[in-house]
C-alpha positions, 0 to 999 in steps of 0.5 A: 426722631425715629424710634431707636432699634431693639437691643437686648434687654439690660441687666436688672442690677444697675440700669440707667437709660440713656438719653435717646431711649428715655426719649423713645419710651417717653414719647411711646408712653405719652404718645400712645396713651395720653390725649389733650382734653380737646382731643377727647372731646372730639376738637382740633387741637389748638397747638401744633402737635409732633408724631408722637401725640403731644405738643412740640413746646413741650418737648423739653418739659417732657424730657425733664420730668422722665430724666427725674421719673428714671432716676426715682429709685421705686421706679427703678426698682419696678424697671427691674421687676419688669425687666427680669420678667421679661427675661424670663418670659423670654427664656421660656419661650425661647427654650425648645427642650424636649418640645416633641415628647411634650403631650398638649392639652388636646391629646386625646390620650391625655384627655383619657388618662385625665378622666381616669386620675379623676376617678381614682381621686374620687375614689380616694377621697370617699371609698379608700377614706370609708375602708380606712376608717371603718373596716382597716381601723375597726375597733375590734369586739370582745375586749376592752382592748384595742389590740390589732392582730394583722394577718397577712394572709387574709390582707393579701386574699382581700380584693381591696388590697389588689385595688390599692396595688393597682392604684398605686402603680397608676398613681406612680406612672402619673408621677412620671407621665406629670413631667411630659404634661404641657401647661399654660403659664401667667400669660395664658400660653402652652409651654412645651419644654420639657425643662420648663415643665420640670421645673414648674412640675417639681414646685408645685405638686410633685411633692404631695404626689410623691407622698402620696404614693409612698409605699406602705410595704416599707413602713410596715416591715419598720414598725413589724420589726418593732414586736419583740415578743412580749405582750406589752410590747405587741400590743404597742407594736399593733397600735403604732401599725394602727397609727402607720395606717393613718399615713394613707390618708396623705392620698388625699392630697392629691385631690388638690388636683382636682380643682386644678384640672376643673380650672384647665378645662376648656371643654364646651359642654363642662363650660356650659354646665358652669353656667347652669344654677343646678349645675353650682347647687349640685355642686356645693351640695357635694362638696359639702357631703364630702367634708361631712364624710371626711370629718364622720370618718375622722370622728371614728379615727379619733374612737379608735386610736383610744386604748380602752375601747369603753371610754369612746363614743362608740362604745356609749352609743346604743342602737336599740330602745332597751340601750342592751346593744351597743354601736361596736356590735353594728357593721361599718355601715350602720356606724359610718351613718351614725358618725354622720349624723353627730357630724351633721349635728355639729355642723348645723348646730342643732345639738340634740346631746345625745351623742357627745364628746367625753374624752380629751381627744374626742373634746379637742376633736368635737372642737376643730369640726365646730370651727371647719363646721362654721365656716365651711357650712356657713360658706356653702349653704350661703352660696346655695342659698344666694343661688336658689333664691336669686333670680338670674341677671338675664331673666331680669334684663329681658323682663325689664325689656319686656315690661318696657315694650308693653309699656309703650304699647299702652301708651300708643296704643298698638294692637295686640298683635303688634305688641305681641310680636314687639315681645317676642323680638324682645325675649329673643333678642334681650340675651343676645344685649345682655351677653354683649353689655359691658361699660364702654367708657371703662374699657376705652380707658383701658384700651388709650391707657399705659395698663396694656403691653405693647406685644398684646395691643399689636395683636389684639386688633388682628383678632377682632372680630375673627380679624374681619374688621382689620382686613375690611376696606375701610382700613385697608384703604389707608395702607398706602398713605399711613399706617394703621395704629393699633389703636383705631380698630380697637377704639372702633370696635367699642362701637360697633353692634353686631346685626343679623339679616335674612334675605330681602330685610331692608337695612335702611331705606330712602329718605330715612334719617341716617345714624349708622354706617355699616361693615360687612362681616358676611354675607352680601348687601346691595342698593337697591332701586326700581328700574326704568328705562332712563335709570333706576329710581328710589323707591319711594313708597316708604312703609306702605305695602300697598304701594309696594305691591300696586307697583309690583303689579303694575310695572308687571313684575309679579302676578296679581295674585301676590298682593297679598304676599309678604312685603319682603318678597314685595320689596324683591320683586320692585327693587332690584340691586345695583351695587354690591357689597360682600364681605369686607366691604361697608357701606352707609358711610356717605350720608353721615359725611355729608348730614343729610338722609338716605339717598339709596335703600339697602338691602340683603341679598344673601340668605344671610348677612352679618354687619357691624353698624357704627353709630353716627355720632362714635364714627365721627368721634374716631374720625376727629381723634384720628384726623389723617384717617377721617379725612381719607374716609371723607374723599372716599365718601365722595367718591363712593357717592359718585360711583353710586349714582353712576351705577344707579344710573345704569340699572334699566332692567330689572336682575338678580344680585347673582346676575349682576354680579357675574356681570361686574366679575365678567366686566373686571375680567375683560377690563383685566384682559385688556389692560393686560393686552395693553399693557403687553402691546406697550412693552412689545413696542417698547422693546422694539423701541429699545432695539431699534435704539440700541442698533443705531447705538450700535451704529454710532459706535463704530462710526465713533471707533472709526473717528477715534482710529483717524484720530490716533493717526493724525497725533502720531503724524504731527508727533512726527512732523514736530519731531522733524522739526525740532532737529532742524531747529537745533540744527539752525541754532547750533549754526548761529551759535558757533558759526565755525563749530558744529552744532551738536545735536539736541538733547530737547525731545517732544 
C-alpha cells in the first residue's frame, strides 16, 4: 500500500488515528528503523519480506500491536506533545512578519554594536560597581555619623555622572535595537519575524534590561522629597538616598548577557581560543576576580549602611604598626585592597583573624561569602587545577602512536632513519585520527534507530561530505531503477576514511591484496600501466626502485642520469594513465566483487586528490543490508572491468593524464556531433516519410470523398426507383381488389 498524502496536523485535544495512517506510521517506524537479526549480520533473509522491511506474515501481528500502542493514553499524550510542537515550529517558520527589518547574526553592524554592549557590560561590572562602593557610598570622616549631604552641583561637574548618562541612553536604544535581533531557536535555525523575536525578547531578557535602565533622576526626587527640614528626619532622608544608591547594582544583571552572546558566537578565532588550555585557565581565573571584587565591594556596602561609622570593620581596621591611622582615613583605592584581601581570606579559608565581623550584619554577611566562597572557589580552581595538571587527549593519542611505532621498529629491526620517518608520519597524521575517532556501532544505532525526525534524515545525506558523496556515480548510478534511501549514505559514511594524495603517489598497485574500494572527492586518479606496442602492461616491479628505473632507462623514457631520482618521478616516467577518474567518480571497486588481488595500479595525477576509501569487509556490509543496491554495483563492476581492459588495451604510447583527457573530451565531442548528425539524418528522413505518407493520405481521401458522393447518388436513385415501384404496386393491388372500383392511392411510403 502506498503511503497516504500529507494532511494538516490534527488537534492535540482528541486524536485517534485512523486505520490507514496507523498503518503508513507503522510501517515507517519499523521499516525504516528496525532490522532482522539476519539482516544485521549481513545474510539473506529466510522469509519473504514486503517494502516496508519486515515480514508479509507479520502484517496482521503488526497491526494489532500499534491499534493497542495508539490507544495507550501515555502514548497518546506524547502524540500530543508532539503534534502541538509541530505546530508551532510550523507557525514559526511560516511567520514572515517584519522579515526585512530584521538584523541577522552576520551583520556587520550588529557585530559592532555587540563589541561595544560588552564593553559597557564589563564596565558595569568592575568600574561603576568599584565607584558605587567606594566613592558613592563613601563613608564620610570626621563624624561618627554616617549622614550623606548630596550636592548637586559637584555630581553634575563629576565626569562620571556623563558616563553614566551616556551609558544609559546606550543601554535604552539596545533595549529597542534587542527587538530587531534575530535568534536561533531549539532546532538551531535563525528566526526572522519580528513578531516571533518579540515574543522570544519580551520572555526572557526584557525584564532584567528594563530594570537596568530605570532611571534614577526618578527615584531620587521621590526620596528628596522625603527631607522635611529637621535633623532626624534628613538624616533618615540621606540614608534611605544611600539605600536608593544600591538600586544601581541591578545593572548587573544584564551581564547575564554576556554569557549568552559567548554561547552564539560562532566566530573562528574565539572558537579556536576555546580550545586552548590558557585560554579556559585565563578564563576561570577571571571569573574568579571577578566574584572576588563583586563580594569586596559587597563587603564595604555592608560597612556603610551602618549608622555608626566605629562599629564597622572599616573603622577597626588600622593601617599603620602604631594602629593611630585608621582605614576610613585611606583613599578608595587603599580600601578596596583591603576589602580584597578579607575576601580572599575567606575564600581560600586561610583565616589570619586580623580582620573579622562583629556586627550583626557584617556576621550574616561574612557568612553568605563563606557559602558562595565554598562553592564558587572550589568549582573554579578545581577546574584550573584538572586543566593544568592534565595532559591533553591528542598529545596522549599521538604519543601512544608513537610509542607503538618505535615499538615495532625494535621489534623488526628497521633503521633509524626508517623508524624516524614512520614517526613523523605518525605525529603528523595522529591528530588528523584523533579529530576523526568516534564510536561507530553507537552512532550506527542512532542513524537505523527511531531517535531521528524524518525532515532531518531526508537532509542529512545531502550534506555529507559538502554533499559530494550523494552526487558521486556509485549512487547516481541506481537513480533510474530505484530510489536512493536516505539511509545507504548515511550508513556508508560511517565507513569511510578521508585520504590525502599528491601528485605521482601510488593508491595501490598490481597484485597487492584488495581491501578498499575508493570515492573520489577531488582531484584526479588514473590506472596506470607501462605502454608497448600490443597494449599496456602492469608494471610488475612492486616496490623495487631499481627496477623501476632499469626500466625507465631502458624503454628510454628518462635519461640515465635520473637513477638516482625520487621513485615517484620514476613511477611517472614507466607508467602512463589510461583511464581517468576525476571527481565524482570511484574506482577500486572490482577486485573486491570479484576476491582476487589487484588487476591495475593506481595512481595521482592531480597536484592533489582527495578520496573516501571504503573498507572491503563495510562495503559488502551495506551491499548485503541493501541487496537491490549490491547487486547493481556488482553489474557495474563487471562492466567497469570490461571497459578497463579495454582501455588498457589501447595505451601503445606513453601520454600525460592532460593528453589523454583532451583526447577522451575530444572522442566524447565527435561521438556527441555524430550522434546528433545521426539523430538529425533520422528525423530528416522521418519527416520526409511523414509527408510522403501524409500526401498519399491525402490522395486516399479525395479518392474516398469521390466514392462516398457516387454513392449518395446511387441510394437517391434506387429511393426513386422503389418509390416508383411501390405506386405501381398499389396501383395492381387496388385493381385485384375491387375490380369495378378504383383503386386509391397508397398511404404506404418508403
Amino acid at each position: 500500500a502506498q503511503r497516504p498524502r500529507a494532511r494538516r496536523a490534527p488537534s492535540a485535544q482528541h486524536y485517534h488515528p485512523p486505520r490507514a495512517r496507523r498503518a503508513a506510521m507503522s510501517r515507517t517506524s519499523l521499516g525504516d528503523c528496525k532490522q532482522t537479526p539476519s539482516q544485521t549480520a549481513g545474510a539473506a533473509p529466510s522469509t519473504p519480506r514486503s517494502s516496508a522491511g519486515f515480514a508479509v506474515d507479520d502484517h496482521d501481528d503488526l497491526g494489532h500491536q500499534h491499534a493497542r500502542f495508539y490507544h495507550s493514553p501515555e502514548i497518546r499524550q506524547q502524540w500530543q506533545h508532539l503534534v502541538s510542537e509541530l505546530e508551532g515550529r510550523t507557525r514559526r517558520a511560516r511567520d514572515k512578519c517584519g522579515e526585512t527589518f530584521a538584523i541577522s547574526q552576520g551583520n556587520p553592524c550588529r557585530t559592532m554594536w555587540t563589541i561595544l554592549i560588552v564593553m559597557l557590560l564589563v564596565y558595569t561590572g568592575t568600574i561603576f560597581v568599584f565607584r558605587l562602593a567606594f566613592i558613592e557610598l563613601k563613608i564620610p570622616t570626621g563624624d561618627t555619623n554616617t549622614t550623606l549631604v548630596l550636592d548637586d552641583d559637584e555630581e553634575a561637574s563629576d565626569g562620571w555622572t556623563v558616563v553614566d548618562e551616556v551609558l544609559t541612553v546606550i543601554f535604552w536604544l539596545d533595549l529597542v535595537v534587542n527587538f530587531f535581533f534575530t535568534y536561533e531557536d531549539d532546532d538551531g535555525r535563525e528566526v526572522r519575524s519580528l513578531r516571533c523575536i518579540a515574543r522570544n525578547y519580551l520572555s526572557t531578557y526584557f525584564i532584567v534590561d528594563v530594570v537596568a535602565c530605570l532611571p534614577e533622576s526618578l527615584i531620587q526626587e521621590l526620596f528628596k522629597s522625603l527631607q522635611i527640614g529637621a535633623p532626624d528626619t534628613l538624616n533618615q532622608g540621606a540614608k534611605a538616598m544611600r539605600l536608593q544608591r544600591i538600586t544601581r547594582l541591578a545593572r548587573l544583571m544584564r551581564l547575564t548577557r554576556l554569557a549568552k552572546m559567548a554561547a552564539q558566537t560562532r566566530s573562528p578565532l574565539f572558537m579556536w581560543f576555546k580550545k586552548q588550555k590558557g585560554f579556559h585557565v585565563i578564563n576561570l581565573s577571571g571569573c574568579l576576580a571577578w566574584v572576588m571584587h563583586i563580594l569586596a565591594c559587597g563587603w564595604y556596602v555592608c560597612a556603610a549602611l551602618h549608622d555608626n561609622a566605629e562599629d564597622t570593620w572599616v573603622a577597626r581596621r588600622s593601617v599603620d604598626g602604631a594602629g593611630e591611622i585608621s582605614l576610613l582615613e585611606r583613599p578608595p583605592l587603599d580600601q578596596w585592597m583591603q576589602s580584597m584581601y578579607f575576601i580572599l581570606t575567606v575564600f581560600t579559608t586561610v583565616g589570619f583573624g586580623d580582620m573579622s565581623a562583629m556586627t550583626n550584619g557584617e556576621i550574616i554577611y561574612v557568612c553568605c561569602t563563606m557559602l558562595v566562597g565554598a562553592v564558587v572557589h572550589s568549582i573554579i580552581v578545581g577546574e584550573v587545577i584538572r586543566l593544568v595538571t592534565s595532559n591533553d587527549q591528542t598529545k596522549m593519542f599521538i604519543q601512544s602512536k608513537t610509542e607503538l611505532v618505535e615499538a615495532f621498529a625494535q621489534h623488526t629491526e628497521l633503521s633509524v632513519e626508517a623508524a624516524r620517518e614512520m614517526n613523523s608520519w605518525v605525529s603528523l597524521s595522529a591528530k588528523f585520527w584523533m579529530s576523526h575517532t568516534y564510536d561507530r556501532d553507537e552512532m550506527k544505532e542512532l542513524i537505523v534507530g527511531r531517535y531521528m525526525p524524518r525532515t532531518m534524515l531526508s537532509q542529512l545525506p545531502l550534506e555529507l561530505f559538502q554533499g559530494k558523496l550523494c552526487r558521486n556515480r556509485l549512487f547516481t548510478c541506481c537513480h533510474g531503477v530505484c530510489s536512493l534511501p536516505p539511509r545507504l549514505p548515511l550508513i556508508l559514511a560511517l565507513s569511510c576514511q578521508k585520504a590525502m594524495f599528491e601528485a605521482g603517489e601510488i593508491v595501490y598497485n598490481t597484485q597487492e591484496y584488495a581491501v578498499n574500494m575508493f570515492i573520489v572527492l577531488s582531484g584526479t586518479f588514473a590506472h596506470v600501466a607501462n605502454p608497448s606496442p600490443t597494449g599496456g602492461e602492469n608494471f610488475k616491479g612492486g616496490l623495487d626502485y631499481k627496477a623501476i628505473a632499469k626500466s625507465a632507462t631502458d624503454g628510454g623514457l628518462v635519461h640515465r642520469r635520473m637513477t638516482g631520482a625520487d621513485p615517484v618521478e620514476m613511477y611517472k616516467a614507466v607508467l602512463q594513465p589510461y583511464s581517468l577518474f576525476s571527481s565524482g567518480a570511484y574506482f577500486g571497486e572490482v577486485e573486491l566483487f570479484l576476491n582476487c588481488v589487484r588487476k591495475t595500479t593506481a595512481r595521482c595525477e592531480a597536484p592533489t586528490g582527495c578520496l573516501l576509501g571504503v573498507h572491503k569487509n563495510d562495503f559488502k556490509q551495506v551491499a548485503d543490508e541493501f541487496p537491490q543496491f549490491g547487486v547493481l554495483w556488482q553489474h557495474a563492476a563487471t562492466r567497469h572491468d570490461c571497459v578497463q581492459r579495454l582501455y588498457q588495451s589501447r595505451l601503445k604510447k606513453a601520454q600525460s593524464y592532460e593528453d589523454l583527457a583532451a583526447s577522451l573530451i575530444q572522442k566524447f565531442y565527435r561521438k556527441f556531433i555524430a550522434a546528433g548528425a545521426s539523430h538529425k539524418k533520422k528525423l530528416t528522413a522521418g519527416a520526409q516519410e511523414l509527408a510522403k505518407n501524409a500526401t498519399q493520405n491525402i490522395v486516399s481521401l479525395s479518392t474516398v470523398k469521390k466514392s462516398q458522393d457516387k454513392m449518395v447518388e446511387d441510394i437517391s436513385q434506387i429511393r426513386k426507383d422503389m418509390f416508383a415501384l411501390h405506386e405501381k404496386l398499389d396501383l395492381v393491388l387496388g385493381a385485384l381488389k375491387a375490380p369495378g372500383q378504383k383503386p386509391k392511392p397508397s398511404s404506404i411510403g418508403l
